[in-house]
VMD Tcl script that builds the backbone (N, CA, C; Angstrom):
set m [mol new atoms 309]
animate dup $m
set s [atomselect $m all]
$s set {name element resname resid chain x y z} {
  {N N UNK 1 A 80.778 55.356 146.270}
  {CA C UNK 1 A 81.184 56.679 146.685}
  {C C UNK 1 A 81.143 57.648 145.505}
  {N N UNK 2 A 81.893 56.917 144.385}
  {CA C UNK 2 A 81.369 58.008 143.109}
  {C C UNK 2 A 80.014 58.353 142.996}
  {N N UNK 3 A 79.196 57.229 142.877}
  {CA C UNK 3 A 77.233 57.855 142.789}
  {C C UNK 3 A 77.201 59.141 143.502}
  {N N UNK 4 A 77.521 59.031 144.895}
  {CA C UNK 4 A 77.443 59.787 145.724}
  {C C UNK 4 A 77.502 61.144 146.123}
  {N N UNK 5 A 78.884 61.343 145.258}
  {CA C UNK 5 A 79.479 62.505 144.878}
  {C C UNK 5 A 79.216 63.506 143.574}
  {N N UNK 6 A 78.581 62.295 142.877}
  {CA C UNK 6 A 78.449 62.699 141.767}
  {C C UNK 6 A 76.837 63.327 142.099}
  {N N UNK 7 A 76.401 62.713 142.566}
  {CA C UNK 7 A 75.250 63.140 142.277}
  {C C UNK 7 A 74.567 64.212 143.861}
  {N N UNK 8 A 75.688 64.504 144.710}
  {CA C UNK 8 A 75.791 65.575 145.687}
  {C C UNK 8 A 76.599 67.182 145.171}
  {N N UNK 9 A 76.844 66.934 143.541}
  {CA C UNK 9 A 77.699 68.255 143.124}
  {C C UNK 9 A 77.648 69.370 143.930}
  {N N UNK 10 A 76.516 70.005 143.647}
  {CA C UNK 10 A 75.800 70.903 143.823}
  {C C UNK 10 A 76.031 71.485 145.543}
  {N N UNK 11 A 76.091 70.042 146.189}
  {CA C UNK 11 A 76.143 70.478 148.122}
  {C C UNK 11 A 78.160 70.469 148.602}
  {N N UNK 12 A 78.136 70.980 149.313}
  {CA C UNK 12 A 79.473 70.924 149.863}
  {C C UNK 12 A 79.240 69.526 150.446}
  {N N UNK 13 A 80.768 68.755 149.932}
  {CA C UNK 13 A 81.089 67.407 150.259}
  {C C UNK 13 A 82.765 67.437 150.621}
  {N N UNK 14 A 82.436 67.148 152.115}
  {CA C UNK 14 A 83.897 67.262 152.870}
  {C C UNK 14 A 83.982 65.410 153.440}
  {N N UNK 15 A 85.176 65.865 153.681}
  {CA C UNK 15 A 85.752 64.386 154.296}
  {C C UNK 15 A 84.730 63.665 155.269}
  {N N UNK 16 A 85.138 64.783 155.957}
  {CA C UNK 16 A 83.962 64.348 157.074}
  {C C UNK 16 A 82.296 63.482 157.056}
  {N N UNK 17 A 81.840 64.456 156.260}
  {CA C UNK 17 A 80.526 64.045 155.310}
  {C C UNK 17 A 80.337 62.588 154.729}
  {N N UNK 18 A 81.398 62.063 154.153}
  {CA C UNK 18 A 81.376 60.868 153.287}
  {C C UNK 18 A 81.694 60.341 154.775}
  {N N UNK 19 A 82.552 60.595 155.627}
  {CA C UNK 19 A 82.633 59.828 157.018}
  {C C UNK 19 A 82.036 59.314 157.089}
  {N N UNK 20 A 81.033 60.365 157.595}
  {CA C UNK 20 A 79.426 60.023 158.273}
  {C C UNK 20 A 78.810 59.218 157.459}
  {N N UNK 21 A 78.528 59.735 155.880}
  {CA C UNK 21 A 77.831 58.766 154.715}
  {C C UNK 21 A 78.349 57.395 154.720}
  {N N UNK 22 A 79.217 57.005 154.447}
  {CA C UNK 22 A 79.590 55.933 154.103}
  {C C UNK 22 A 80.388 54.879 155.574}
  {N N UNK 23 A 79.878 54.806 156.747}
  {CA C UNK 23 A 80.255 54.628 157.852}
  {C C UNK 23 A 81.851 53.997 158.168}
  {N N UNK 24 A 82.742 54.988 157.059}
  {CA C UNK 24 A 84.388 54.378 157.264}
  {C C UNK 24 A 85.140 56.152 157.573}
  {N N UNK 25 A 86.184 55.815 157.977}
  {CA C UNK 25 A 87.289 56.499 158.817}
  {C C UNK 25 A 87.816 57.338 157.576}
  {N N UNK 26 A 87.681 58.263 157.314}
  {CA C UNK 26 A 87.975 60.045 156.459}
  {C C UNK 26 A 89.370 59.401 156.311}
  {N N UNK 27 A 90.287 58.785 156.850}
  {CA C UNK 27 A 91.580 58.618 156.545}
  {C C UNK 27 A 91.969 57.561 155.912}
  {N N UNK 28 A 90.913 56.360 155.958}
  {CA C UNK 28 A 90.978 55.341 155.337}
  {C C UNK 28 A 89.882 55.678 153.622}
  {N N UNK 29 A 89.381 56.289 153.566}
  {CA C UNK 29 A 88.735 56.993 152.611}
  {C C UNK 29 A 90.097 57.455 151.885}
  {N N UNK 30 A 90.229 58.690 152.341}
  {CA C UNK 30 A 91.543 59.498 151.753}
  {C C UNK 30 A 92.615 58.484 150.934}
  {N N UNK 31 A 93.049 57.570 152.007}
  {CA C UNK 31 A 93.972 56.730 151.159}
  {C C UNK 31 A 93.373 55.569 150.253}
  {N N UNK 32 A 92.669 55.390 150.094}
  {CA C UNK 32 A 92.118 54.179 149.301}
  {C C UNK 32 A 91.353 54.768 148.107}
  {N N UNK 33 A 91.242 56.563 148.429}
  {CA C UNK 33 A 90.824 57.259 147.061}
  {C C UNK 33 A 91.755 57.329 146.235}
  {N N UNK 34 A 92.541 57.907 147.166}
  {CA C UNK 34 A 93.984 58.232 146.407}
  {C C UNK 34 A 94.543 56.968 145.546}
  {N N UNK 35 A 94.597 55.485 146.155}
  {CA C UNK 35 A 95.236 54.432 145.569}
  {C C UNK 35 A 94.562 54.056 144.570}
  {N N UNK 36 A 93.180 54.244 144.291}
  {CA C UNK 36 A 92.445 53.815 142.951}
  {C C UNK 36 A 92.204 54.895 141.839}
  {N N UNK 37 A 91.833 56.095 142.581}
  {CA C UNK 37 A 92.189 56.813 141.347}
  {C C UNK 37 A 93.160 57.982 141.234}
  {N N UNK 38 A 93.853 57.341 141.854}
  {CA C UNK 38 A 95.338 59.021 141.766}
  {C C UNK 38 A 95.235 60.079 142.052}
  {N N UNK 39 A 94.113 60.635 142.300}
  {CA C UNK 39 A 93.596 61.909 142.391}
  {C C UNK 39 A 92.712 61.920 144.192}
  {N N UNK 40 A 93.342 63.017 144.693}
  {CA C UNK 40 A 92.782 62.866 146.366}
  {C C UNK 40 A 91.132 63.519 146.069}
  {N N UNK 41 A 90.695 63.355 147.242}
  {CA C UNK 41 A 89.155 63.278 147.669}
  {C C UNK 41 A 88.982 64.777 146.669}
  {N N UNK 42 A 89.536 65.500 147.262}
  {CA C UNK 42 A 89.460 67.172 147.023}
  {C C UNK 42 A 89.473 67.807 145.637}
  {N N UNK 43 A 90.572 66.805 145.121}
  {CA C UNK 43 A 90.550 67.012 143.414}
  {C C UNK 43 A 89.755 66.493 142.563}
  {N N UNK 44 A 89.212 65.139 142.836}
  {CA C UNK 44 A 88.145 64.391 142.202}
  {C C UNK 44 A 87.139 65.274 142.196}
  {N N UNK 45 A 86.687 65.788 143.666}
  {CA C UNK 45 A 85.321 66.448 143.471}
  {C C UNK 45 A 85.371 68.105 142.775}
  {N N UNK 46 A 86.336 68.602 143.166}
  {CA C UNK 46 A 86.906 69.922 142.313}
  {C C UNK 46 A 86.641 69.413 140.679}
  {N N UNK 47 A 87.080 68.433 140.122}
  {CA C UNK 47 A 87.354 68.260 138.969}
  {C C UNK 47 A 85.613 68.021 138.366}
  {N N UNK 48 A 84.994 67.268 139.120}
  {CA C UNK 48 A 83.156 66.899 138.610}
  {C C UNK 48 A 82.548 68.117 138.924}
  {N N UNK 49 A 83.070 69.370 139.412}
  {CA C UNK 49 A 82.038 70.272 139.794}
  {C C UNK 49 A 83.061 71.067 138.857}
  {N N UNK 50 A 83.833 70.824 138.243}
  {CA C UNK 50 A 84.218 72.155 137.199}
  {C C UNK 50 A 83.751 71.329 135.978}
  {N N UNK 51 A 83.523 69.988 135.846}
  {CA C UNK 51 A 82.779 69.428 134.550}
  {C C UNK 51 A 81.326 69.949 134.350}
  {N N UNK 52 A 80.906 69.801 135.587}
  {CA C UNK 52 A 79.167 70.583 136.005}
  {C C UNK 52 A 79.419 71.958 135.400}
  {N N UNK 53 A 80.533 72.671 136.162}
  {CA C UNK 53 A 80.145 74.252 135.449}
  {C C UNK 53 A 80.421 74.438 133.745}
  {N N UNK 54 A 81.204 73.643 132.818}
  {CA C UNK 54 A 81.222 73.583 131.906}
  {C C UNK 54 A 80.255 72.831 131.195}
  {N N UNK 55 A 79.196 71.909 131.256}
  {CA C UNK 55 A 78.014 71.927 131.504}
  {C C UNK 55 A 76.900 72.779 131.137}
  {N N UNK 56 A 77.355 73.205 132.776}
  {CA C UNK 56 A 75.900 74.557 132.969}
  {C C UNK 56 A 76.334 75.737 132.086}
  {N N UNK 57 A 77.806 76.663 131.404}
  {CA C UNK 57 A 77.729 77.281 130.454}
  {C C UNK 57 A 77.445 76.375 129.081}
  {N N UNK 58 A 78.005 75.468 128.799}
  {CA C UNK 58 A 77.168 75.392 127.265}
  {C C UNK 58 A 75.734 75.270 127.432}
  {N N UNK 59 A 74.834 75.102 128.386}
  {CA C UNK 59 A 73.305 75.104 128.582}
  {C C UNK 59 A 72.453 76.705 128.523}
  {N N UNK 60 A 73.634 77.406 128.907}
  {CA C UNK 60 A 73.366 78.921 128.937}
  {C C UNK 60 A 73.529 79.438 130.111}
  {N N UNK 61 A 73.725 79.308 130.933}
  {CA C UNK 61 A 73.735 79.238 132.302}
  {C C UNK 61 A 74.446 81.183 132.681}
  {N N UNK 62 A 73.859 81.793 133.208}
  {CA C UNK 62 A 74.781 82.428 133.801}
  {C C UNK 62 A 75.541 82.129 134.776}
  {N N UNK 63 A 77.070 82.562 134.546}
  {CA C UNK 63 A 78.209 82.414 135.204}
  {C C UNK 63 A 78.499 82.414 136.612}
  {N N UNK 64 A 77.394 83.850 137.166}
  {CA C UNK 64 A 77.066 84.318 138.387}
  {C C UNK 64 A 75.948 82.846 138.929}
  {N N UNK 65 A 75.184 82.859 138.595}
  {CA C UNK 65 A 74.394 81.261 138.762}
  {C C UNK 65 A 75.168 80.177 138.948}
  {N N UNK 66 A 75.818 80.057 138.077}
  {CA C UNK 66 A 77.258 78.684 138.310}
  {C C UNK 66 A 77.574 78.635 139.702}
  {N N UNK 67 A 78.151 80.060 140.341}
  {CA C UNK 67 A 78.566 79.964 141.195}
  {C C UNK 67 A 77.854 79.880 142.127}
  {N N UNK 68 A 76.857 79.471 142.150}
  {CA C UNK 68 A 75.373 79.399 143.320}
  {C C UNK 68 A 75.480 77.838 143.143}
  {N N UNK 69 A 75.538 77.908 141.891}
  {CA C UNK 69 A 74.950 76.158 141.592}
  {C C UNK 69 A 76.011 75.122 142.460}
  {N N UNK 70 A 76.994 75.663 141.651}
  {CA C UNK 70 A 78.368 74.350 141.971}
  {C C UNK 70 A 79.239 74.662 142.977}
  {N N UNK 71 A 78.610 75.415 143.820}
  {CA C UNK 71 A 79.736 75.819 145.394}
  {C C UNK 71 A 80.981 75.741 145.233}
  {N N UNK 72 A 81.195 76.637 144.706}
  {CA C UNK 72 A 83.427 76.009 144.504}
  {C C UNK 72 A 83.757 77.449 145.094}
  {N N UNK 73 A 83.091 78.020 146.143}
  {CA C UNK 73 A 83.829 79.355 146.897}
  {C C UNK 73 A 83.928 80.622 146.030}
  {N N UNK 74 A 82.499 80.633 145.469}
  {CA C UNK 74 A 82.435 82.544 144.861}
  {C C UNK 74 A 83.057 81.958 143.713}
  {N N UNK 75 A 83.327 83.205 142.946}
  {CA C UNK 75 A 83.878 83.579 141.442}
  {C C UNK 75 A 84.888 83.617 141.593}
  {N N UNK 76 A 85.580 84.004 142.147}
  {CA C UNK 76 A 86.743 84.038 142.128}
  {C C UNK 76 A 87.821 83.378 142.586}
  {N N UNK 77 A 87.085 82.414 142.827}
  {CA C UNK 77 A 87.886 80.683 142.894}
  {C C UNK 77 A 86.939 80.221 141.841}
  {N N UNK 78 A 85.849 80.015 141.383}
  {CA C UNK 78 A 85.808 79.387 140.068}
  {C C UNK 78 A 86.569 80.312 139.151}
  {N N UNK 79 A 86.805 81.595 138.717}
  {CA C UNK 79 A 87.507 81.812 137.772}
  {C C UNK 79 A 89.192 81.049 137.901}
  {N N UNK 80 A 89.345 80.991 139.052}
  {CA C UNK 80 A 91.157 80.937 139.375}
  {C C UNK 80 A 90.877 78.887 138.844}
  {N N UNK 81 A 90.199 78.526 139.674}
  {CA C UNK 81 A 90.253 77.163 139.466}
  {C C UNK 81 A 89.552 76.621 137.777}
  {N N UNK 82 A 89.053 77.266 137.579}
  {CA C UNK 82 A 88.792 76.779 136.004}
  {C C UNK 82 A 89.614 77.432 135.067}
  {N N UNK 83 A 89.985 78.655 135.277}
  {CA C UNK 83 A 91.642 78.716 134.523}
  {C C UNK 83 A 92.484 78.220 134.603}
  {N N UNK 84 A 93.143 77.580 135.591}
  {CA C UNK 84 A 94.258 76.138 136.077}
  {C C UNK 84 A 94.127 74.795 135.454}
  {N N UNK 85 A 92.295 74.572 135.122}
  {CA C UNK 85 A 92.176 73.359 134.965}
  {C C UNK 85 A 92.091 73.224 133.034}
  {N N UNK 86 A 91.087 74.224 132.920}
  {CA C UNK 86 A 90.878 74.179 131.274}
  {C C UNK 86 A 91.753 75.294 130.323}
  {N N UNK 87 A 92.600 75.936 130.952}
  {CA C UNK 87 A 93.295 77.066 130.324}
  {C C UNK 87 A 92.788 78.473 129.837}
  {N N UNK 88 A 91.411 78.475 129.952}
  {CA C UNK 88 A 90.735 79.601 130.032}
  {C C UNK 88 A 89.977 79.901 131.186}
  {N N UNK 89 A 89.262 81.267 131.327}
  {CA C UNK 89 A 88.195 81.900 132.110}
  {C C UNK 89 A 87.001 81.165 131.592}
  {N N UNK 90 A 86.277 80.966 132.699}
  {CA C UNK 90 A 84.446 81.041 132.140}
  {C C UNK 90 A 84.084 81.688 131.174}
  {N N UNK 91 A 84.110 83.030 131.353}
  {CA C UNK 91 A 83.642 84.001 130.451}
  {C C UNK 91 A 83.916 83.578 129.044}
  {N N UNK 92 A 85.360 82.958 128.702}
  {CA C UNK 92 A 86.268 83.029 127.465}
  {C C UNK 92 A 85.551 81.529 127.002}
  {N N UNK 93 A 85.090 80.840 128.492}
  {CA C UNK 93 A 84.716 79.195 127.455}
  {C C UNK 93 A 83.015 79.690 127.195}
  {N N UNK 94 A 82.251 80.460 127.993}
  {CA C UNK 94 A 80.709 80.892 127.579}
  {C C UNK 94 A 80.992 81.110 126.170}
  {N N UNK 95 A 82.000 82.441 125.875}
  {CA C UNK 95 A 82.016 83.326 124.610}
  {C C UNK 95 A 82.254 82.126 123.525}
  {N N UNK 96 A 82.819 80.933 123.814}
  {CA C UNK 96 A 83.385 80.149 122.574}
  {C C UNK 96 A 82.343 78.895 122.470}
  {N N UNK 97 A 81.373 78.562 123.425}
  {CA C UNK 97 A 80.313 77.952 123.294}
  {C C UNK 97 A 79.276 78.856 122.276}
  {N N UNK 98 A 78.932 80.029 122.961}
  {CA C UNK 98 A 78.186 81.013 122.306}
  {C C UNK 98 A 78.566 81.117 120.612}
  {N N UNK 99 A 80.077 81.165 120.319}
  {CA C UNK 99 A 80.046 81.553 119.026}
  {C C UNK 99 A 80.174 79.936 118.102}
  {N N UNK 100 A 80.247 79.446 119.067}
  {CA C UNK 100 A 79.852 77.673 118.040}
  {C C UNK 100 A 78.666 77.763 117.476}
  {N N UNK 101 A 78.229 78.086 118.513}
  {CA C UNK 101 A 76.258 77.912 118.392}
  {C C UNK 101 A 75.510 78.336 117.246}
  {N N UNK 102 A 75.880 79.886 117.367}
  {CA C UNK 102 A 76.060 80.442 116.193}
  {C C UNK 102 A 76.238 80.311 114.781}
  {N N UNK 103 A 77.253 79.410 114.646}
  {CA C UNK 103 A 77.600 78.818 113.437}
  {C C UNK 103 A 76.587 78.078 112.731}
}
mol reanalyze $m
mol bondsrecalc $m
mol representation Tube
mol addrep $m
C-alpha cells in the first residue's frame, strides 16, 4: 500500500480508491493503517505529498506548479498545511533553498 501511494502522489488518493485498489474494506484499511503506523490514511498521504512539495521547491519548481503537481486543494491549503507541518510558508522554504544555493 505504501508503493502505491507513494508512487500515486501526484493523483487524489481517497479511501475509497485504495478500496477498490487493494480489494479490502476502507475501514479495515483505516484501522490497520492507523495500528502500524500511527498516523491515519489522510495524514500519511498529506505528509508524502508535502515531502514531494519540498522536493519540487529545492528542484526549482514554481510554487504555483506545486500546486498543480501535488493536489493538496489550491495554495491556500498548501500554504496553511505546510506551515503546520514545517513551520514556515513555501515561499520562506523556496527563499532559504534559493539562498543556500547561492552560497
Amino acid at each position: 500500500m505504501f508503493l502505491f501511494i507513494n508512487s500515486h502522489l501526484t493523483e487524489n488518493i481517497t479511501l475509497d480508491r485504495l478500496e477498490k485498489e487493494f480489494f479490502v474494506s476502507k475501514f479495515h484499511i483505516s484501522r490497520e493503517f492507523k495500528k502500524h503506523t500511527g498516523l491515519t490514511v489522510h495524514n500519511y498521504i498529506t505528509k508524502a505529498k508535502l515531502n514531494l512539495c519540498k522536493k519540487l521547491i529545492e528542484e526549482g519548481k514554481s510554487i504555483s506548479g506545486i500546486c498543480q503537481i501535488c493536489s493538496l486543494g489550491g495554495y491556500n491549503n498548501l500554504f496553511r498545511v505546510f506551515k503546520k507541518e514545517f513551520g514556515i510558508t513555501p515561499k520562506e522554504y523556496y527563499n532559504e533553498v534559493k539562498k543556500f544555493k547561492t552560497k
